[in-house]
N, C-alpha and C positions, 0 to 999 in steps of 0.2 A: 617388760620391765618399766619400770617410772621412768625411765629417763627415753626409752620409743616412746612412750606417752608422751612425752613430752617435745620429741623432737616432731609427732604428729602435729601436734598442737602448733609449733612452729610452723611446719607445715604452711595450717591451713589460712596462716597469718602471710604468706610468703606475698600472694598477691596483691597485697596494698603497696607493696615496698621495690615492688620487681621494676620499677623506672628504676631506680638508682643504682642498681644493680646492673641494669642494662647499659644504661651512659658508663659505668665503670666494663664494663664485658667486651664494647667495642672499639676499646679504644686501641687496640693494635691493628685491627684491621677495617675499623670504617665500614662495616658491613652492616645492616640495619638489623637489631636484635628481633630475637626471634619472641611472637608474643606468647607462646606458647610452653619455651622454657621454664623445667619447673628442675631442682635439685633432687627431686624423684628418676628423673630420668634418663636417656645414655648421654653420657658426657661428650660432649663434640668434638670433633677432633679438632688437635691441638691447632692455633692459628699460625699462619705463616708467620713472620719476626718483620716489624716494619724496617726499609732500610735505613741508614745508621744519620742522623739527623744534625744540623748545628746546633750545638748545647746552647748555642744564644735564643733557638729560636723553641727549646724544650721547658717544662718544668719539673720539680721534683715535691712531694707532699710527704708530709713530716708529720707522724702522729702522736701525740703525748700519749703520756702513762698514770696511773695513780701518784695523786699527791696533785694533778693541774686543777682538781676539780673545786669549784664553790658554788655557793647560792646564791643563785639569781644567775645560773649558767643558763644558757639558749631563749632568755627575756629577748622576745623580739625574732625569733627565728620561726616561730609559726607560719609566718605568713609566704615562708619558702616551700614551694613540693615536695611534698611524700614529709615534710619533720614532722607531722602533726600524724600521719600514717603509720610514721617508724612509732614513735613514742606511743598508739592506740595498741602495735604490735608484743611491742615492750609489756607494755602493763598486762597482755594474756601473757606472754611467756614467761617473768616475771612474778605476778600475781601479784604486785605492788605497782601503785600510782608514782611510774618515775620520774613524770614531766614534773608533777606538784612537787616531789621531790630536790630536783632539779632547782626549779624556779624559787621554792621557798624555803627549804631545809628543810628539817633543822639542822644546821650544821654538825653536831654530833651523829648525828643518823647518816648524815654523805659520806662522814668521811672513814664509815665502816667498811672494810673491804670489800665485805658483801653488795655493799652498795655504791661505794663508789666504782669498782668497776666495769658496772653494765651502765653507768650515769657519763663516765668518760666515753666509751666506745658508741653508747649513741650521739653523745652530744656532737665528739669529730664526724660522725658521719653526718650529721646537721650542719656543720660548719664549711663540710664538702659541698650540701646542699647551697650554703648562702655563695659560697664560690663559684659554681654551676651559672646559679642567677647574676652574678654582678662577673663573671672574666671566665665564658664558657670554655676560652682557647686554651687558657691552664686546668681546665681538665683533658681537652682534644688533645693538647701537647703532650699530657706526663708521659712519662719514659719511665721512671723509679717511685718507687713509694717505703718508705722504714715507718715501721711505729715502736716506740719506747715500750715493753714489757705487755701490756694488756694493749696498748694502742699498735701493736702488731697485727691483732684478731682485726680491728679495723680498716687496717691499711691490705691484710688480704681481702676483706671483703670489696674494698675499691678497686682493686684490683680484679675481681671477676675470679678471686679462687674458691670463696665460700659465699656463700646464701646471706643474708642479712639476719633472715629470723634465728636459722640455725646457729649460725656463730656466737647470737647473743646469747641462743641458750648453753652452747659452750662456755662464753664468758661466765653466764651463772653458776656454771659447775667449776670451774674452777677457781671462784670465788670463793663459794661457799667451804669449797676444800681446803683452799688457802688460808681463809679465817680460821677452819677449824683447824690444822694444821701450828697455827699461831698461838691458838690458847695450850697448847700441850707443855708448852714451857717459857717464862718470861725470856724475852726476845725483843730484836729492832734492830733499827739500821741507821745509822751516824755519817752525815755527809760530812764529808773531811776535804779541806785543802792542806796540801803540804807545801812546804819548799822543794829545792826541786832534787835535792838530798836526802828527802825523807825516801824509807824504805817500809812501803805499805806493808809487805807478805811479811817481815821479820815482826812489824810491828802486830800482825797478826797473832805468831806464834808466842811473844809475849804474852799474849792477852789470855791467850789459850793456858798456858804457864801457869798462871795466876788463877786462874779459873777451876785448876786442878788443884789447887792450891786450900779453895775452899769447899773440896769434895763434891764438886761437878765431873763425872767420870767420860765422858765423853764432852767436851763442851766444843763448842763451833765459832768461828770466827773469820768470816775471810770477805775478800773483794767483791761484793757484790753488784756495781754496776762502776764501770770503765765508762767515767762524763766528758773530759778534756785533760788536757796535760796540767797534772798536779793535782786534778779531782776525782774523787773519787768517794763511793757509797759504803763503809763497811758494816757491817749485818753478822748476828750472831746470839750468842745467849746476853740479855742484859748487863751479869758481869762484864764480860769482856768487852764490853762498851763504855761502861763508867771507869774502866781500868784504861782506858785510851783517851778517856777525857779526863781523868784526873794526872795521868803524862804526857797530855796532846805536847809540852811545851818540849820535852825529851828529845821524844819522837819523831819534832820535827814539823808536828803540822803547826799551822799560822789560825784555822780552825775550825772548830769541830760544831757542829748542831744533830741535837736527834730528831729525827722525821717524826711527823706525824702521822706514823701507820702502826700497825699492832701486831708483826710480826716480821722476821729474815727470810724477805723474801729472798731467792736468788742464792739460795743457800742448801745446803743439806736439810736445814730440819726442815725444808718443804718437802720433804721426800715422801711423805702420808699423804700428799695434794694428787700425787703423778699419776696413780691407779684413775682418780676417777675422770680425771681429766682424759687419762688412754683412754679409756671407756667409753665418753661422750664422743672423741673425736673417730672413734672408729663407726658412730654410726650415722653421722653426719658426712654429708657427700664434701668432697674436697676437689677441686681441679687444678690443674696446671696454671699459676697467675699469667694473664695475658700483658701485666708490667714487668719489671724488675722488681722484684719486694726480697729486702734484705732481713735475711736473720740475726735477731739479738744475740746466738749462741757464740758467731764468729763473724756477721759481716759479710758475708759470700749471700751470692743469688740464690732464691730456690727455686729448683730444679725441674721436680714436679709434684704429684699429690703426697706421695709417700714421704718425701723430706719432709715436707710440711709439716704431717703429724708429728713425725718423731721429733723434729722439731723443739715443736713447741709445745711437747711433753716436757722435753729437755731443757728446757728455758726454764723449767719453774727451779731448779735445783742450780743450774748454770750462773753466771754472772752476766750482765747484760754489755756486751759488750760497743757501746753506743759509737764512743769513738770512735774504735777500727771502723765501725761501721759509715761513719761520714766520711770515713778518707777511702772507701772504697768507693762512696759514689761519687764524692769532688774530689779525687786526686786525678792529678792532670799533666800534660807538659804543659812548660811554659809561654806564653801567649793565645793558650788554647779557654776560650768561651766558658762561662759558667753557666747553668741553668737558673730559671726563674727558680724559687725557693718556698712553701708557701707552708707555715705549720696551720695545719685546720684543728682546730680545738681548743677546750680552756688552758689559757697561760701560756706564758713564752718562754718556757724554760729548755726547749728546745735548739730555738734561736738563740738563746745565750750560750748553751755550749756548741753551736755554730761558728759563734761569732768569737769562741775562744781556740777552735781546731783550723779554723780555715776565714780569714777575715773578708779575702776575695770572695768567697763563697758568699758569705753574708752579708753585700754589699746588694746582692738583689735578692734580699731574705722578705716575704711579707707574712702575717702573723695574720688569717683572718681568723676572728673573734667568734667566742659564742653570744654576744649579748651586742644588740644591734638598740637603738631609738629608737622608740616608738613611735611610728607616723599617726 
């Protein structure tokens, strides 16, 4: 099939990229990676669990999702190991130039889903790379790793649960699924703040109301990504979006903006995405994360390979549930340590809703960049 083809192809790109792989693979057990590790072959067993560490002395990396991306992301990251590797790998699995991408746009063309994101998931793993180079001990140290939606495929790759090459060829595939997926019916998604009386799910079912209203027979509408208390992403058929922004005042929210994407995600109508995303993830090797890597579905650790996929099958239809997700990994007793903080990739919109769930948390939050100075 096209898609072994193509996870061949990935393949045979694996050895340019297999350092950063490896610095993510040992980090539970400090053993020196093996040079000979290829995602072809038997999966090792599982590593011992390091024991239980002071959270002052640990960090935690934070991946963005579609929508952090721009142009002129990773100016200046070349001259870090393996980025110039990852990005040579990219463009075989790919078959597009996504550093020139990246670096120059055209904005219109990033910020296609298709493109934007395999542009996010390499760039944070480029941003992993400039963090390696400038504060090796926040890599040595992490304990946990979350990524935001597509910045999930990422954050298992640092973690040593998937391949580099392979994963991005997954991201492709569900990209590509997910745009098309998007054109099947005007669609998006509306970031909303309420007060702290507003009632999201009723204000959903309105929307829906309405939407049948004008002989939309199934129309869709619901909470598509759980950001901070009182924020949240609603996603759905475009009516029922301009019917929640034409009584955002009603309903409570203080306000409303629609995203720049081209379709609800994190909704039912991605449910034409799931097949082929199963598909790729069944033939691509997957292993047990040797961090913590939390699921956008609910926040809980995953377990081993088989959650994974299902997973993050499950994730394209699911709501992203971000929040719970920070306060599973900084909820704490009281006078008990925080972890370093570190979001690697474009944009700090991760650290904001950080900085709105947990403030202690975010007092030792750092944001490394994808776009450095050029020496």
């Amino acid at each position: 099939t096209l898609a072994s083809k193509a996870v061949s192809m990935a393949a045979a790109s694996r050895g340019k990229v297999r350092a950063l792989v490896s610095v993510s693979r040992r980090l539970s057990t400090h053993q020196p990676a093996s040079s000979d590790f290829s995602p072809g072959s038997q999966t090792a067993e599982a590593p011992e669990r390091r024991p239980r560490k002071d959270p002052s002395s640990c960090s935690v990396l934070l991946f963005p999702g579609q929508g952090s991306q721009f142009a002129g992301m990773c100016r200046g990251l070349l001259k870090y190991l393996n980025v110039r590797e990852m990005f040579s790998a990219a463009q075989k699995i790919l078959g597009y130039d996504l550093l020139s991408l990246c670096l120059e746009g055209p904005e219109e063309e990033l910020q296609k889903t298709v493109h934007c994101q395999p542009a996010v998931f390499v760039s944070s793993l480029a941003a992993v790379e400039r963090l390696h180079h400038e504060n090796p001990k926040a890599i040595e140290t992490c304990v946990a790793a979350a990524g935001f939606s597509v910045g999930e495929f990422a954050a298992l790759v640092f973690s040593g649960a998937m391949n580099f090459s392979e994963a991005l060829y997954a991201v492709k595939v569900r990209a590509e699924a997910m745009q098309k997926a998007s054109e099947l019916v005007p669609s998006g998604m509306l970031s909303v703040i309420g007060k702290p009386q507003a009632q999201y799910k009723h204000a959903c079912v309105q929307a829906k109301e309405h939407c049948r209203s004008l002989g939309i027979q199934e129309p869709v509408c619901s909470v598509a990504n759980y950001l901070f208390p009182d924020g949240r992403v609603i996603a759905g058929h475009q009516q029922a979006l301009d019917f929640l922004q034409e009584n955002a005042q009603r309903l409570q929210f203080t306000r409303t903006k629609l995203l720049p994407v081209g379709g609800a995600f994190h909704t039912e109508l991605m449910e034409s995405a799931t097949e082929p995303l199963r598909e790729v993830l069944r033939q691509v090797e997957v292993r047990r994360p040797e961090i913590s890597v939390h699921s956008n579905t609910d926040g809980k650790r995953y377990m081993n390979q088989s959650h994974v996929r299902r997973q993050l099958v499950k994730q394209l239809t699911l709501p992203v549930k971000w929040e719970q997700t920070l306060h599973e990994i900084y909820e704490r007793t009281q006078g008990k340590s925080f972890p370093d903080t570190y979001e690697v990739g474009p944009g700090r919109q991760l650290g904001a809703t950080l900085q709105k769930c947990n403030r202690k948390a975010f007092q030792l939050y750092t944001h490394v960049d994808v776009v450095t100075i050029e020496e």
